[in-house]
PAMIDO-12738 format. One line per field, with one value per residue (C-alpha): residue number from 1; z negated, y negated, x negated. Coordinates in pm, 1 decimal. Layout:
<nodes>
pos <- c(NUM,...)
zz <- c(Z,...)
yy <- c(Y,...)
xx <- c(X,...)
</nodes>
This chain:
<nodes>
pos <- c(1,2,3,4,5,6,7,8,9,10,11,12,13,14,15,16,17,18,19,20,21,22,23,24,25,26,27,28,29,30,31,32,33,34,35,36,37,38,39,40,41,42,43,44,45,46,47,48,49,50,51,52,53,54,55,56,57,58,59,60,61,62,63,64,65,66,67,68,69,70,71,72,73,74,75,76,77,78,79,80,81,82,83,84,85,86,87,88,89,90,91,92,93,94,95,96,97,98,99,100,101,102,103,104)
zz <- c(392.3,809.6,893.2,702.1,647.8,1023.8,1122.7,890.9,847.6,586.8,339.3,333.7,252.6,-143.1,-135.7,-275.0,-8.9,227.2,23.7,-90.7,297.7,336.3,77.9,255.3,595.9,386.5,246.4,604.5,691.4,715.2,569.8,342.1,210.8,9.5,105.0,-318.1,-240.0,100.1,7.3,-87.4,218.6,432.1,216.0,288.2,621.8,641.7,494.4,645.7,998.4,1010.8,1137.0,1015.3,1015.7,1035.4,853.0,895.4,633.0,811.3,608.7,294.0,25.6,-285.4,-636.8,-766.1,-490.9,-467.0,-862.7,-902.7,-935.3,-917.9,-1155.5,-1120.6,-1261.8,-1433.7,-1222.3,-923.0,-998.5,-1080.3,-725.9,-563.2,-763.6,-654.0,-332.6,-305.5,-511.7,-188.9,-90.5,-448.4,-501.8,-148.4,-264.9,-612.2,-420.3,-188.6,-514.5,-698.5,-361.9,-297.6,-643.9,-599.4,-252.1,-466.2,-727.8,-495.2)
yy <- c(-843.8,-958.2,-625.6,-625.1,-981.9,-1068.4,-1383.3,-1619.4,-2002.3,-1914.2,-2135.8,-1885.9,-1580.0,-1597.3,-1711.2,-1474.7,-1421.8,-1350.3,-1045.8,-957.4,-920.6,-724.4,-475.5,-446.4,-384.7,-107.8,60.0,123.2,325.3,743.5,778.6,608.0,693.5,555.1,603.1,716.8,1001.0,1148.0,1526.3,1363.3,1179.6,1474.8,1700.4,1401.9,1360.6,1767.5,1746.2,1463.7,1567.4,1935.0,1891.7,1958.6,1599.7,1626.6,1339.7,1313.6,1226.5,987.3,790.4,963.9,886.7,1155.5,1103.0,901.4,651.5,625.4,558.9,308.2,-49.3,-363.4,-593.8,-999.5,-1278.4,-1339.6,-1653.0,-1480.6,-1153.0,-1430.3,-1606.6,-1265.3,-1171.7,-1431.5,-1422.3,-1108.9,-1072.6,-1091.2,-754.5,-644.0,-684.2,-452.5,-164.0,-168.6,-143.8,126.4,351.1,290.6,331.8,697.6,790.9,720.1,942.1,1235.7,1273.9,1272.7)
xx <- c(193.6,231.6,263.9,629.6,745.5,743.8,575.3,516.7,338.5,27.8,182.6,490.9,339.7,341.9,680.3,967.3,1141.9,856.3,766.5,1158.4,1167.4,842.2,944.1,1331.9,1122.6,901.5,1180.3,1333.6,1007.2,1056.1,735.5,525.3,165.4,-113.8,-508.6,-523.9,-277.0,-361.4,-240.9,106.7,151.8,50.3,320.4,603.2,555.3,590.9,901.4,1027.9,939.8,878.8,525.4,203.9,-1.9,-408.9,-520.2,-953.8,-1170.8,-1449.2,-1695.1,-1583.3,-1828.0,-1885.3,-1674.9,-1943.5,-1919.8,-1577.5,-1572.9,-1829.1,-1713.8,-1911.3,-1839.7,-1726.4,-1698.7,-1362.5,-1323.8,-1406.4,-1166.6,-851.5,-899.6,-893.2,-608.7,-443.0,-538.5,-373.2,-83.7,194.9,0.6,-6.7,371.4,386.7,183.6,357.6,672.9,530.4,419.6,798.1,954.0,717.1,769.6,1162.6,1170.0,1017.3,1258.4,1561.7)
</nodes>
């Protein structure tokens, strides 16, 4: 959320405009990717920029790891929800915003 609202008092980060501006700022970027959809990134940034881009896979667990999930408390999973739901409106915006780039 910092990274594309610009500086910002805590208090301010949840509010609307905060993340209206962090998602303008995003959309100004030439290429956007998602750690779930390395390949696609890759393949954008290729035809975006003409250049092959060598992404490396350190500390990459197997399937199994990657897929297991521990499980919370429900009051525990709503404060982290909460917690991050500026970032969560960003990286729903990133996916529409990816998926929008595609089918031009």
């Amino acid at each position: 959320m910092r990274a594309f609202s610009g500086p910002l008092e805590p208090q301010e980060v949840e509010k609307p405009h905060a993340i209206e501006a962090a998602c303008s700022r995003l959309a100004t970027v030439a290429a956007i990717g998602l750690l779930e959809d390395l390949p696609g990134f890759v393949d954008d940034f290729r035809q975006r920029f003409r250049v092959r881009l060598r992404l490396p896979h350190a500390n990459a667990g197997t399937l199994r790891q990657r897929q297991e999930r521990v499980e919370l408390p429900d009051a525990l999973r709503a404060r982290i929800a909460e917690r991050v739901a500026p970032n969560q409106a960003i990286y729903d915006f990133a996916r529409s915003e990816i998926a929008r780039r595609r089918d031009l």
